[in-house]
C-alpha positions as CSV (number, residue, x, y, z in Angstrom):
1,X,0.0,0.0,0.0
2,X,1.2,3.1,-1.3
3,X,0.0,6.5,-0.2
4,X,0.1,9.5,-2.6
5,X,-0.4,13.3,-1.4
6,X,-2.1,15.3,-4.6
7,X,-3.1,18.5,-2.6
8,X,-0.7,20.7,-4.4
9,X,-1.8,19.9,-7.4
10,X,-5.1,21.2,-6.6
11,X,-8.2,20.2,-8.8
12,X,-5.6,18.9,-11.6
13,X,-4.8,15.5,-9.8
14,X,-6.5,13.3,-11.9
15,X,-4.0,12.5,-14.7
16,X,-1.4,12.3,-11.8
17,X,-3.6,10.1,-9.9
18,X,-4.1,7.5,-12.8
19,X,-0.6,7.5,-14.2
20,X,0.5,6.7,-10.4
21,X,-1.8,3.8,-10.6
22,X,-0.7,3.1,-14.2
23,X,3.1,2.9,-13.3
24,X,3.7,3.0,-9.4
25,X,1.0,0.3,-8.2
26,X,1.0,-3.4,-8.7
27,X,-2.0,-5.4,-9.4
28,X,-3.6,-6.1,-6.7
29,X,-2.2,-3.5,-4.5
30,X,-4.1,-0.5,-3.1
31,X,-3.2,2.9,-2.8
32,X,-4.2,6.3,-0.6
33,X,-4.8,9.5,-2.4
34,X,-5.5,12.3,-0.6
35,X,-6.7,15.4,-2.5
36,X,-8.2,18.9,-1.9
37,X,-12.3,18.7,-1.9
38,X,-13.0,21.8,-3.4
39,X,-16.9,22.2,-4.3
40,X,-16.9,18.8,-3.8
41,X,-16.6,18.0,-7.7
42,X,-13.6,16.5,-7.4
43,X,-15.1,13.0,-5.0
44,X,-17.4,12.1,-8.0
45,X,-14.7,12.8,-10.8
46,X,-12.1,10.9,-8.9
47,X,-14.6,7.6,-8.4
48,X,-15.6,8.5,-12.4
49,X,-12.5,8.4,-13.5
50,X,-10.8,5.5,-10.9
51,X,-14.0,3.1,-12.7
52,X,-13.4,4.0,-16.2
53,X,-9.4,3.2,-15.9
54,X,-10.5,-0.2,-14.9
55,X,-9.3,0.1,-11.0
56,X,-11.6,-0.6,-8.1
57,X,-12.6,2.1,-5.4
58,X,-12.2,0.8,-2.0
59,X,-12.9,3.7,0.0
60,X,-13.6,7.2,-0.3
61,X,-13.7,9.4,3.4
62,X,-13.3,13.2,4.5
63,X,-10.4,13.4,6.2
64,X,-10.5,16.8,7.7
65,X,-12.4,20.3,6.4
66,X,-10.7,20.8,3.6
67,X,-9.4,17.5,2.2
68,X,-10.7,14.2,1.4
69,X,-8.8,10.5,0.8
70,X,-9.6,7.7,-1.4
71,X,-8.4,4.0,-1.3
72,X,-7.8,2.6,-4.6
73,X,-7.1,-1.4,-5.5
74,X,-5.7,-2.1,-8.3
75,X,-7.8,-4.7,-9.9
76,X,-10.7,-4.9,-11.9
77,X,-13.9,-3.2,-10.3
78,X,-17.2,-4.9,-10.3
79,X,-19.3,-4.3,-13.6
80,X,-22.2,-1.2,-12.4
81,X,-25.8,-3.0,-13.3
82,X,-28.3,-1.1,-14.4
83,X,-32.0,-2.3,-14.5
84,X,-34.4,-1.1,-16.7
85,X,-38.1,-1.0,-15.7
86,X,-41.1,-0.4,-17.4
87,X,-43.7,2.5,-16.3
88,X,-45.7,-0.4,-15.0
89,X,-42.7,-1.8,-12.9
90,X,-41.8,-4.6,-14.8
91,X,-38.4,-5.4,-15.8
């Protein structure tokens, strides 16, 4: 486990954050990001963007006022299911 501070870079962490799990993390190994919340933008983005590189999100937690941490694993996330029902609640 690998822990990564990305506060400096602001709301701009996100290419950082994925190349870090791209090059610095093993499969199967997890790693702590802790990054500024800002407007609060930035949770959703991270877990949108930590799905759509393939990597699962293990935790996500405000970790004081102004900043917020993220546990990342290295491995394939679960596929999201998505049911579809009809307007008379069938699926």
């Amino acid at each position: 486990m690998k822990r990564y501070d990305l506060r400096p870079l602001k709301d701009n962490f996100y290419d950082r954050m994925l190349e870090l799990m791209d090059k610095d993390i093993v499969e199967g190994e997890n790693a702590i990001f802790l990054f500024e919340i800002g407007d609060f933008s930035a949770i959703q983005k991270s877990s949108d963007a930590i799905y759509e590189a393939g990597y699962t999100m293990m935790n996500s937690l405000k970790f004081n006022e102004v900043d917020w941490t993220i546990v990342v694993k290295k491995t394939k996330p679960e596929q999201k299911v998505i049911e579809v029902v009809d307007e008379e609640g069938e699926k």
